[in-house]
NUROKE-131323 format. One line per 3 residues: number of its first residue (from 1); for each residue x, y, z of N, C-alpha, C. Coordinates in nm, 3 decimals, m for minus. Each point is the difference from the previous one (the first is absolute). Layout:
BEGIN
NUM) X,Y,Z,X,Y,Z,X,Y,Z | ... $
This chain:
BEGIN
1) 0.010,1.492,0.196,0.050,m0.055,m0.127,m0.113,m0.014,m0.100 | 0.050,m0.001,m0.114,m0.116,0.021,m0.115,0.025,m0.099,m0.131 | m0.039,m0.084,0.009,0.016,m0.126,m0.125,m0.123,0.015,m0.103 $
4) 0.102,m0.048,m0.135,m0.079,0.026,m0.132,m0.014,m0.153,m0.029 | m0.082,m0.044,m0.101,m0.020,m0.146,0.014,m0.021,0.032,m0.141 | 0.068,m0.030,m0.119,m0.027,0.025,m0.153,0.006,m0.143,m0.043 $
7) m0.136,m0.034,m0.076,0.024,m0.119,m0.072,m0.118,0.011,m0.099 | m0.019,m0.131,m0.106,m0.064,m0.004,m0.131,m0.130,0.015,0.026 | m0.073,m0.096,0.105,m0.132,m0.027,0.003,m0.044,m0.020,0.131 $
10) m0.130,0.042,m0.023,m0.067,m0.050,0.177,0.038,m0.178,0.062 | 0.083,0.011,0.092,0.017,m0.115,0.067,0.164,m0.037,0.008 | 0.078,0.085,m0.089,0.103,m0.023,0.039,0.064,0.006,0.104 $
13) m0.060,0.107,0.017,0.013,0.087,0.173,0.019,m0.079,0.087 | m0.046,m0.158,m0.010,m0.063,m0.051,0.118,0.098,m0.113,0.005 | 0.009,m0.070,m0.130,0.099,m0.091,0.006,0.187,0.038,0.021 $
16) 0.021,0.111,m0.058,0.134,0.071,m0.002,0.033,0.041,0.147 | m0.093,0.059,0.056,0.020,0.130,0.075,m0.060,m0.001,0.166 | m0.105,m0.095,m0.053,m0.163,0.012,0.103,0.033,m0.029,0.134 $
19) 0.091,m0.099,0.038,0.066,0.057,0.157,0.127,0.088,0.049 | 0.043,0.078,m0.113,0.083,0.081,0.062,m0.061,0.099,0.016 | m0.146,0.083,m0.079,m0.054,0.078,0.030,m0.089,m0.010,0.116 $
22) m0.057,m0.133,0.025,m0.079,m0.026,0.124,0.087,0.055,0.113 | 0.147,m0.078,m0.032,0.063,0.075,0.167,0.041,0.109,0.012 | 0.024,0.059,m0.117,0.050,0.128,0.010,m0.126,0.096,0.043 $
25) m0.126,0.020,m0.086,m0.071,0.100,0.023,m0.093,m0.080,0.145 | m0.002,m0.100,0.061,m0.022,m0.014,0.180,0.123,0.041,0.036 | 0.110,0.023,m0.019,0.071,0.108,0.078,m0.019,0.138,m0.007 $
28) m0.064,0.076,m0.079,m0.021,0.124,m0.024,0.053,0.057,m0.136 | 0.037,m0.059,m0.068,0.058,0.043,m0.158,m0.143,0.036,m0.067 | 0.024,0.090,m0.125,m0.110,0.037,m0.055,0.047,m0.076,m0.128 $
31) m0.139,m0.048,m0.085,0.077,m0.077,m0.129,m0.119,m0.005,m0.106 | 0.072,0.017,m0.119,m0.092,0.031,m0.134,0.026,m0.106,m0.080 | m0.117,m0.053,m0.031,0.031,m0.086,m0.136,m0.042,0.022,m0.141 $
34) 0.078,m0.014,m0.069,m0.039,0.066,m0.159,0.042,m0.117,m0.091 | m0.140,m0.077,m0.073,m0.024,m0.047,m0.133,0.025,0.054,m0.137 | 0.073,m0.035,m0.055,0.023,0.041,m0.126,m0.150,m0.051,m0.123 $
37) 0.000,m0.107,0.058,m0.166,m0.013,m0.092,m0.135,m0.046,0.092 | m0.058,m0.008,m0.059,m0.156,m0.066,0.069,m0.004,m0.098,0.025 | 0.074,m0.105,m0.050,m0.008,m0.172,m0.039,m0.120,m0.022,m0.054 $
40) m0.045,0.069,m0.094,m0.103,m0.048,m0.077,0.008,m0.088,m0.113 | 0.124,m0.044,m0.027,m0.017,m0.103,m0.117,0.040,m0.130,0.122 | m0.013,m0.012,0.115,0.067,m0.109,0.110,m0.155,m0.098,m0.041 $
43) 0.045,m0.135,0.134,m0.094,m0.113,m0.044,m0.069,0.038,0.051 | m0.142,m0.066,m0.013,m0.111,0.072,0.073,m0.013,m0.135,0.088 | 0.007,m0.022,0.128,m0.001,m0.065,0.116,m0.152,m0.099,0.056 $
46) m0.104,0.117,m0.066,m0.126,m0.024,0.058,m0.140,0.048,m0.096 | 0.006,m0.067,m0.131,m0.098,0.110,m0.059,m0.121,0.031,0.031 | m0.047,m0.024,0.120,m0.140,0.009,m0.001,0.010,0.144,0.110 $
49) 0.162,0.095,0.037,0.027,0.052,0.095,0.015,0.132,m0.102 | 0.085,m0.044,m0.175,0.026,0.092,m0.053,0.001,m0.024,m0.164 | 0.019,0.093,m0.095,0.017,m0.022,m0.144,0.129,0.073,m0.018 $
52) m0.010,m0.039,m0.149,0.137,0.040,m0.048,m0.038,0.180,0.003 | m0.107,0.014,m0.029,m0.011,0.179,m0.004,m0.002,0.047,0.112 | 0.021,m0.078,0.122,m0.039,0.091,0.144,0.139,m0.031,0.061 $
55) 0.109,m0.115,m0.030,0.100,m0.046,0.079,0.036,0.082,0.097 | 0.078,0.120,m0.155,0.100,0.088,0.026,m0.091,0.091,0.179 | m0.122,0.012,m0.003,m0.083,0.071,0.068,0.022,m0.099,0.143 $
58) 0.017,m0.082,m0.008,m0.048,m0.094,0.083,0.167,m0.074,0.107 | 0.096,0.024,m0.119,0.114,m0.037,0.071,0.045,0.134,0.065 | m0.027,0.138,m0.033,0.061,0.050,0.061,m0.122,0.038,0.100 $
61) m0.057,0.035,0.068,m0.065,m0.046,0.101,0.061,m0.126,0.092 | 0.025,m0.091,m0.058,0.056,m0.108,0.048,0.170,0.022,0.068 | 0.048,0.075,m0.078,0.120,0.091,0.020,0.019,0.135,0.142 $
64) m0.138,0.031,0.012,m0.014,0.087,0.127,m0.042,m0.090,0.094 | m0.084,m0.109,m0.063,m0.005,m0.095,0.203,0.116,m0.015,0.035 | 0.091,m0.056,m0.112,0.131,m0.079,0.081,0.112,0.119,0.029 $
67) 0.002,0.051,m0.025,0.026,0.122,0.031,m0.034,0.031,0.175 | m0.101,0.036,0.011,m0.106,0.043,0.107,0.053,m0.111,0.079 | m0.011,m0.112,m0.037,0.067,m0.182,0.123,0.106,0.040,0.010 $
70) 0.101,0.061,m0.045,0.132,0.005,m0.010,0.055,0.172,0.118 | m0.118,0.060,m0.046,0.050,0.124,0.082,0.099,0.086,m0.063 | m0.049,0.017,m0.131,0.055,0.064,m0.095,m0.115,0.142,m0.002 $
73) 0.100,0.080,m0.034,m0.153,0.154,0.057,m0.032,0.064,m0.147 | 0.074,m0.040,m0.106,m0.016,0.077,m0.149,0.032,m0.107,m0.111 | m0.128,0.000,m0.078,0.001,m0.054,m0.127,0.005,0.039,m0.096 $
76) 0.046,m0.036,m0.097,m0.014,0.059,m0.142,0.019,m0.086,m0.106 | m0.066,0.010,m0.114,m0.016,m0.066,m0.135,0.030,0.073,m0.088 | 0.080,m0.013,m0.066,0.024,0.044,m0.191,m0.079,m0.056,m0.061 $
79) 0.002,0.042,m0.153,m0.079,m0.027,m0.074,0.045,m0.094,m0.087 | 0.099,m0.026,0.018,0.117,m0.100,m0.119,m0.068,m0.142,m0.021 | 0.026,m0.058,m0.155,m0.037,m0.109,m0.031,0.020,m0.119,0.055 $
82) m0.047,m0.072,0.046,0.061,m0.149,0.096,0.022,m0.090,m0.099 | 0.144,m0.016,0.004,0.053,m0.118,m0.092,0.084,0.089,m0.115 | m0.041,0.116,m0.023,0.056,0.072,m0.098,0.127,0.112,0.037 $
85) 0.005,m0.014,0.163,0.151,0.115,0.070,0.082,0.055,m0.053 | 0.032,m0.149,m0.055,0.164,m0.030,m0.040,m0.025,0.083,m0.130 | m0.074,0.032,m0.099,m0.064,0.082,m0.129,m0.007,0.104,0.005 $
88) m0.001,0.105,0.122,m0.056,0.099,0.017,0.106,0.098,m0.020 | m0.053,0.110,0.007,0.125,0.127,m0.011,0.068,0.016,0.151 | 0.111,m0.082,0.006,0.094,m0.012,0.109,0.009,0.138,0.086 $
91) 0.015,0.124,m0.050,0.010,0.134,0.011,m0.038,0.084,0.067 | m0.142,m0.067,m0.051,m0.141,0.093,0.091,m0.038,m0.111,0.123 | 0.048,m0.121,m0.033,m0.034,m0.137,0.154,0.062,0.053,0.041 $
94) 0.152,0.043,0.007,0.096,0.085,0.117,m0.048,0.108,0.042 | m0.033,0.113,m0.089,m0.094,0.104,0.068,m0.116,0.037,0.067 | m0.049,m0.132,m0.012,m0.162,0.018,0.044,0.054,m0.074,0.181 $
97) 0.115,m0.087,m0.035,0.087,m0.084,0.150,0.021,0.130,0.080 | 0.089,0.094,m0.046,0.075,0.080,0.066,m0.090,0.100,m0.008 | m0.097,0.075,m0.036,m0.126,0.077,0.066,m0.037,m0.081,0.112 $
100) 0.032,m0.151,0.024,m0.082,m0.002,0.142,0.085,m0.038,0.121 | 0.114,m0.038,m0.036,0.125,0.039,0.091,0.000,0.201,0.047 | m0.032,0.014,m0.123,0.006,0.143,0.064,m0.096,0.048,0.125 $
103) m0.125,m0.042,m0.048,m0.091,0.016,0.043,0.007,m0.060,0.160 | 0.027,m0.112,0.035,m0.003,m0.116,0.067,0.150,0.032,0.118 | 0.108,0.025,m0.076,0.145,0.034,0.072,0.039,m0.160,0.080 $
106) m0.022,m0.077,m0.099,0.032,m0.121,0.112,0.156,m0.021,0.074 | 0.053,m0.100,0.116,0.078,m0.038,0.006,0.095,m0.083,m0.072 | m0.112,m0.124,0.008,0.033,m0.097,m0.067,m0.084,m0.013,m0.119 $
109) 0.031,m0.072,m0.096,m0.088,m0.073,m0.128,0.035,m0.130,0.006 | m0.110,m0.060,m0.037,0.011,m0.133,0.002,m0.096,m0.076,m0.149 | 0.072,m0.091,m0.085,m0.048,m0.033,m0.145,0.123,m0.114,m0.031 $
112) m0.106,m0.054,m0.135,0.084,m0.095,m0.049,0.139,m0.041,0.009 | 0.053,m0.129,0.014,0.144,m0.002,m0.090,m0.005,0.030,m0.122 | 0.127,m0.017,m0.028,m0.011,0.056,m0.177,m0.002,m0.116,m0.049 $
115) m0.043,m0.130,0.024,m0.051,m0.133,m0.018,m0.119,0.009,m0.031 | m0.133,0.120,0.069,m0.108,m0.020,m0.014,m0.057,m0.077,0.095 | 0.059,m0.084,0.139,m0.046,m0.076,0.055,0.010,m0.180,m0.090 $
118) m0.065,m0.012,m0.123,m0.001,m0.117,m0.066,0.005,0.025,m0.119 | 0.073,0.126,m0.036,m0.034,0.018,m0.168,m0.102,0.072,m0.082 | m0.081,0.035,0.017,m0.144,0.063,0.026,0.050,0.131,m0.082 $
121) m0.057,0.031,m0.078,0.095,0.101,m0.107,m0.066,0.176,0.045 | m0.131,m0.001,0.095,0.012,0.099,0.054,0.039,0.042,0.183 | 0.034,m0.107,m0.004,0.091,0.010,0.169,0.094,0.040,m0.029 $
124) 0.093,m0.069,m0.146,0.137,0.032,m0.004,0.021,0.157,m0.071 | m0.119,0.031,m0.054,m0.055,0.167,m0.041,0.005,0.071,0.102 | m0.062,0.015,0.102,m0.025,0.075,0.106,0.108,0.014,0.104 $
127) 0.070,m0.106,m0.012,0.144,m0.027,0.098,0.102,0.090,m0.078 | 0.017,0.005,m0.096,0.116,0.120,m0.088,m0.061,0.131,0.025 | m0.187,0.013,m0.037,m0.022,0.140,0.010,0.052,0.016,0.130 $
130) m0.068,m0.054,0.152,m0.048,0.046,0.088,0.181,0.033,0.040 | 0.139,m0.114,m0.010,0.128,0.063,m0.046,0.023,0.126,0.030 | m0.001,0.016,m0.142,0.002,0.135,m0.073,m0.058,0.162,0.019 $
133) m0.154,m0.042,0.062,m0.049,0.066,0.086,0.064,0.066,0.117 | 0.036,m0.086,0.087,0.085,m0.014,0.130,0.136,0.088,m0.051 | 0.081,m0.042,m0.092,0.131,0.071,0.043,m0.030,0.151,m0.057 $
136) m0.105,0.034,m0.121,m0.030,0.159,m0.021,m0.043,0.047,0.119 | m0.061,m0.090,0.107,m0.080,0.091,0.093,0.150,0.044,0.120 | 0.077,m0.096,m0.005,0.103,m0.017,0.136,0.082,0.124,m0.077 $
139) 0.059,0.028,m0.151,0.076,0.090,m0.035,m0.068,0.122,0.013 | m0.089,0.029,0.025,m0.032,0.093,0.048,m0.074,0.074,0.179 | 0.051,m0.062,0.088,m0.005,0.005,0.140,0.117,m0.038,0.061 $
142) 0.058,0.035,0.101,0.061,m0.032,0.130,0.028,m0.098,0.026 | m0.122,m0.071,0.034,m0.040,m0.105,0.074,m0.028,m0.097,m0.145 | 0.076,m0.121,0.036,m0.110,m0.096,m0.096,m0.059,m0.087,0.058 $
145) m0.086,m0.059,m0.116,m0.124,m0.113,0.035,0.061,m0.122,m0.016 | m0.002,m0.057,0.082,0.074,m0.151,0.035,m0.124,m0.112,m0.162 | 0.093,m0.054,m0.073,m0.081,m0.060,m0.122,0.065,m0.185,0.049 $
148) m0.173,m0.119,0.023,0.030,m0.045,0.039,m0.082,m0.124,m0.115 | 0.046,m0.075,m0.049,m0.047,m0.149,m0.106,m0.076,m0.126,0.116 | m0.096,m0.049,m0.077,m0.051,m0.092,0.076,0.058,m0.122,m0.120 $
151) 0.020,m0.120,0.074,0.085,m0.097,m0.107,m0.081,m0.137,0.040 | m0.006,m0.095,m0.075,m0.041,m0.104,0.056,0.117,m0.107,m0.038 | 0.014,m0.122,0.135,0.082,m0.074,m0.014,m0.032,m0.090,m0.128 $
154) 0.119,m0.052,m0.048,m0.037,m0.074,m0.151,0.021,m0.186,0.080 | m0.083,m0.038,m0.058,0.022,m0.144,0.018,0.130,m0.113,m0.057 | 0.018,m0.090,0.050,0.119,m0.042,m0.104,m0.044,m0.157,m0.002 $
157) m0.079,m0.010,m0.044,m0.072,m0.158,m0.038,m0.029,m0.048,m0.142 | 0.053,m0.025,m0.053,m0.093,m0.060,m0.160,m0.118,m0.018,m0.028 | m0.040,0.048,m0.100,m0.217,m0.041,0.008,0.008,m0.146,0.049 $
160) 0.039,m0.049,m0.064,0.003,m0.124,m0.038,m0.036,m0.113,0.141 | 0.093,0.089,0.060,0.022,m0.040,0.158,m0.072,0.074,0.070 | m0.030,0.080,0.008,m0.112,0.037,0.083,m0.132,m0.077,m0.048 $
163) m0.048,m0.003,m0.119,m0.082,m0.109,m0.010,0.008,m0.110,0.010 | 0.072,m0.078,m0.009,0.055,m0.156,0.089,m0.017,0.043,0.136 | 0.038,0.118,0.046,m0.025,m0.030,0.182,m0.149,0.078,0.045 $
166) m0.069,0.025,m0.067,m0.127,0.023,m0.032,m0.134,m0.123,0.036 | 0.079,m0.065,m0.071,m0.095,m0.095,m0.036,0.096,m0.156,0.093 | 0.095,0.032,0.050,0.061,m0.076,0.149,m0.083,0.048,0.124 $
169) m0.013,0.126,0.022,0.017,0.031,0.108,m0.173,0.073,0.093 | m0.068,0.067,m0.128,m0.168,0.001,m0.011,m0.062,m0.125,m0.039 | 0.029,m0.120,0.065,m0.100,m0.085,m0.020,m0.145,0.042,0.006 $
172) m0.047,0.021,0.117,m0.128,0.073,m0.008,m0.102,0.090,m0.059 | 0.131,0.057,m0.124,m0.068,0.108,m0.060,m0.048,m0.115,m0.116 | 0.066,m0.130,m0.001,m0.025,m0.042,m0.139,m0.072,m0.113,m0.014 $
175) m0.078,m0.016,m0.052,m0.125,m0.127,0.039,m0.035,0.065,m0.160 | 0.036,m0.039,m0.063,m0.055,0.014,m0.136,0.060,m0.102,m0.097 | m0.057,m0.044,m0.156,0.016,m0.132,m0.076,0.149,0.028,m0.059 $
178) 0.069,m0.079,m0.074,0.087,m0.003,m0.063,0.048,0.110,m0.094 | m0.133,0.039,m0.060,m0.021,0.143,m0.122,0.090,0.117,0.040 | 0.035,0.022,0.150,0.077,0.107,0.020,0.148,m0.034,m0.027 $
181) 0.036,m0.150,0.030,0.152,m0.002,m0.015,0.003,0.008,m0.162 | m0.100,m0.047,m0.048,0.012,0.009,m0.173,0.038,0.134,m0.031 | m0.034,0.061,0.070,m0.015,0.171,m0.049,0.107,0.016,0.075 $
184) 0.072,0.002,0.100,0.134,m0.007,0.043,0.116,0.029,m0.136 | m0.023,m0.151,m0.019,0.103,m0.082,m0.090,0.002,0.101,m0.132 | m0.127,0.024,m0.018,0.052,0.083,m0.202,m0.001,0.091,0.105 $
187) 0.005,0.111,0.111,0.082,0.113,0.071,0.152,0.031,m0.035 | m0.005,m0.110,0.098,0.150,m0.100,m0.029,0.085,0.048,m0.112 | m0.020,m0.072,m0.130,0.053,m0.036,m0.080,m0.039,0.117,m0.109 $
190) m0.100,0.096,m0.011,m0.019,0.040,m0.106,0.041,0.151,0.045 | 0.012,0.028,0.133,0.020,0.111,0.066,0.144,0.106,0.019 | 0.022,0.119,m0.044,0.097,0.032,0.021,0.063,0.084,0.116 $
193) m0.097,m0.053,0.101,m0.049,0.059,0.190,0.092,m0.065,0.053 | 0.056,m0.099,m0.061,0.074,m0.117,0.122,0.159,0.063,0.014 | m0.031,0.146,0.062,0.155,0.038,0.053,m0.049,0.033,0.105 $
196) 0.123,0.099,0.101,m0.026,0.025,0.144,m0.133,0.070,m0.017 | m0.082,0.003,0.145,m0.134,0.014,0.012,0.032,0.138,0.043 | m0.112,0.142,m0.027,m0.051,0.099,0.064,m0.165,0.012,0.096 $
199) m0.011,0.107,m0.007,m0.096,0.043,0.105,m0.135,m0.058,m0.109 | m0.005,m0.037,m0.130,m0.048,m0.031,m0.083,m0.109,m0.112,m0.018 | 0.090,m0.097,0.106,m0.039,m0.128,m0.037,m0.024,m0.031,0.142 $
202) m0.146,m0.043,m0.027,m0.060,m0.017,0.156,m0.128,m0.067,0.022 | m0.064,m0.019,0.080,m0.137,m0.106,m0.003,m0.109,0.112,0.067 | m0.120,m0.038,m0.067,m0.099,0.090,0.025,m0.130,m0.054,0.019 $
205) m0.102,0.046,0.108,m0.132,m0.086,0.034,m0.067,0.157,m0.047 | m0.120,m0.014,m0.138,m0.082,0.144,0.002,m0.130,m0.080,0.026 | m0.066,0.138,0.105,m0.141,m0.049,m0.049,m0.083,0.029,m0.056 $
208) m0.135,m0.041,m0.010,m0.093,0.056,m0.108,m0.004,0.106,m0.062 | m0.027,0.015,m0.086,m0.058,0.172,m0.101,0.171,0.014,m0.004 | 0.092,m0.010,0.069,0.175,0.056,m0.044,m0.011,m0.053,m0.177 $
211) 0.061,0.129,m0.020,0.025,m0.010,m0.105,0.118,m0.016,m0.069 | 0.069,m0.095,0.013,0.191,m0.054,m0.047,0.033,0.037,m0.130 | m0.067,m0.022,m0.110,0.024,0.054,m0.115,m0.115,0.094,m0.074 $
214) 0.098,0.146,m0.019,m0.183,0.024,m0.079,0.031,m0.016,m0.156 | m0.119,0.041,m0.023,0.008,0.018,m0.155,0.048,0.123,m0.085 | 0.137,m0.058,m0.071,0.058,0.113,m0.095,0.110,0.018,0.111 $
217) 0.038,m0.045,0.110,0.125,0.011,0.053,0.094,m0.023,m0.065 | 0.087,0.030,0.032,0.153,m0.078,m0.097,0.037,m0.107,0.053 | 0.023,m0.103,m0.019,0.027,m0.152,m0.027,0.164,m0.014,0.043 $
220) 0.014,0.007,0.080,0.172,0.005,0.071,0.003,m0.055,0.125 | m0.104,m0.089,0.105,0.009,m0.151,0.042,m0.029,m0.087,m0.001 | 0.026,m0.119,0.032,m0.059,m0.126,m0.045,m0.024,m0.048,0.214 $
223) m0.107,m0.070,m0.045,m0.097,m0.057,0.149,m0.044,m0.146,m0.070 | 0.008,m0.030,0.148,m0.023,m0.184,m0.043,m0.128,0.011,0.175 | m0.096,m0.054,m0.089,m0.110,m0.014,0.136,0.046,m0.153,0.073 $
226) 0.035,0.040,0.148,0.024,m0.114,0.091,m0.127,m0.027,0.040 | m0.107,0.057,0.032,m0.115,m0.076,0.035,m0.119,0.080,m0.006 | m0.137,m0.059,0.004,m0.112,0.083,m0.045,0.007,0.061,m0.175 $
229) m0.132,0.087,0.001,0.001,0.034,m0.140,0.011,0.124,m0.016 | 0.029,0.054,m0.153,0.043,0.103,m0.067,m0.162,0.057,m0.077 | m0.070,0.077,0.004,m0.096,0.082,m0.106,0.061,0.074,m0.055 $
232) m0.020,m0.050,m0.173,0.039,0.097,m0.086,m0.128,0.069,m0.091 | 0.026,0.145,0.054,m0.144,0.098,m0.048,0.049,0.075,m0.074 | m0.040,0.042,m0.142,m0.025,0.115,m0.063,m0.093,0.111,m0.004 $
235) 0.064,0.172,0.002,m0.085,0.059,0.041,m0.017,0.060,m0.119 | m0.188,0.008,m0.018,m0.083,0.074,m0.106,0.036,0.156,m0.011 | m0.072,m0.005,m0.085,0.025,0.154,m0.037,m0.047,0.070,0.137 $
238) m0.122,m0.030,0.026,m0.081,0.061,0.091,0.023,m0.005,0.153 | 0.151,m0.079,0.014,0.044,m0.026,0.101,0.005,m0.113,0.128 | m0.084,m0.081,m0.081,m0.071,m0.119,0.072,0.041,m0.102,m0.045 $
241) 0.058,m0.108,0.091,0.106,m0.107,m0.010,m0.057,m0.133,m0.056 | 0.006,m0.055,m0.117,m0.085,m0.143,m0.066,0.180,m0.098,0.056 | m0.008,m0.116,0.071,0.022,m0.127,m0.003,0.063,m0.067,m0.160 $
244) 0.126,m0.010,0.002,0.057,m0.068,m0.084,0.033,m0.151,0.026 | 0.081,m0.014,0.083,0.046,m0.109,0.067,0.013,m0.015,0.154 | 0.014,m0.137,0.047,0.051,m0.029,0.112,0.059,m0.010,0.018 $
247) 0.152,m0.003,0.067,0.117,m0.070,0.023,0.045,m0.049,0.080 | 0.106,m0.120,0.020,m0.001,m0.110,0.133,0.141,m0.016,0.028 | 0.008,m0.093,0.057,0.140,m0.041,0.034,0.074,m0.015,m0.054 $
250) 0.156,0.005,0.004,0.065,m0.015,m0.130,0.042,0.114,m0.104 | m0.101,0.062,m0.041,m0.009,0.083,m0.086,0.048,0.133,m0.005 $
């Protein structure tokens, strides 16, 4: 058996897919995975590991280990913009798909829902191409390629309530002053988050050098620090990071 694994960026593979290919290819299946981009506009995790000019270099590499852990025998990367999919000439993403179905002859395919997984505007890109791909390749063979969506279950909790049972139920995580429920409260009240919760909304420990927000990102979440501090750096022309602020609890 021969499985195709089509998705946006290095690592999808892993969360979508990453143990059905483990068991399949330790049974003897052969299996290809193909990136539609580099993930070079993704967060950078570790900067002292990578830059914004080497990411793209660096995740996909990162894309053949897990791969290689997984027992996946063929990789491949496109050249497509990360973050920009959904923009692209739909046309030639299908053709450049179905040159490697051709190439490849899989059984199965395996890619997005047409959800995107969480919305993600090039998951939900790549899930129509990779589609579309699939049934030109099946109308023309015998045999078709079994086309299979990875979905994630949706939650059915209110923010609201999940943060009330947050802050019930992690006592331990929380040993910090009052300043955070302050920052709660205008959440609360000034926020237009407080409907059912997605894959979205979640708690996070980074460590050092992670870099959570960079500079010139687009401004589309809001983070409230539960404990420890925040460095806020601007980077020089010359690439070298000067210290703006600190940031603390609460905030």
């Amino acid at each position: 058996m021969r499985i195709l694994a089509a998705f946006a960026h290095p690592d999808d593979e892993c969360f979508c897919s990453g143990g059905t290919l483990a068991r399949y290819t330790a049974s003897g299946a052969e299996a290809m995975v193909i990136s539609a981009t580099k993930g070079d506009a993704g967060q950078i995790h570790d900067s002292y590991r990578t830059t914004r000019q080497t990411l793209g270099h660096t995740r996909e590499e990162e894309l053949k280990a897990a791969c290689a852990a997984l027992g996946v025998q063929h990789v491949r990367c496109l050249d497509y913009p990360d973050g920009g999919l959904s923009k692209v000439d739909m046309e030639k993403l299908v053709k450049d798909l179905l040159a490697v179905l051709h190439d490849f002859q899989p059984d199965v395919v395996l890619t997005f829902g047409h959800d995107g997984g969480y919305g993600h505007p090039d998951h939900v890109a790549i899930s129509y191409a990779t589609e579309e791909a699939v049934r030109r390749f099946n109308s023309e063979r015998p045999q078709t390629a079994r086309l299979y969506f990875a979905f994630f279950p949706q939650k059915e909790m209110l923010l609201v309530e999940e943060l009330s049972n947050w802050l019930m139920t992690k006592d331990l995580q929380y040993r910090e002053s009052m300043d955070f429920l302050k920052a709660l409260s205008i959440f609360a009240e000034e926020s237009t988050m407080l409907r059912y919760s997605n894959d979205f909304v979640d708690t996070n420990w980074y460590p050092p050098g992670f870099c959570i927000v960079e500079q010139g990102e687009q401004s589309n979440k809001l983070y409230v620090i539960l404990s420890g501090t925040v460095d806020v750096m601007r980077e020089a022309d010359a690439g070298e990071l000067q210290p703006i602020a600190r940031l603390g609890v609460g905030q």
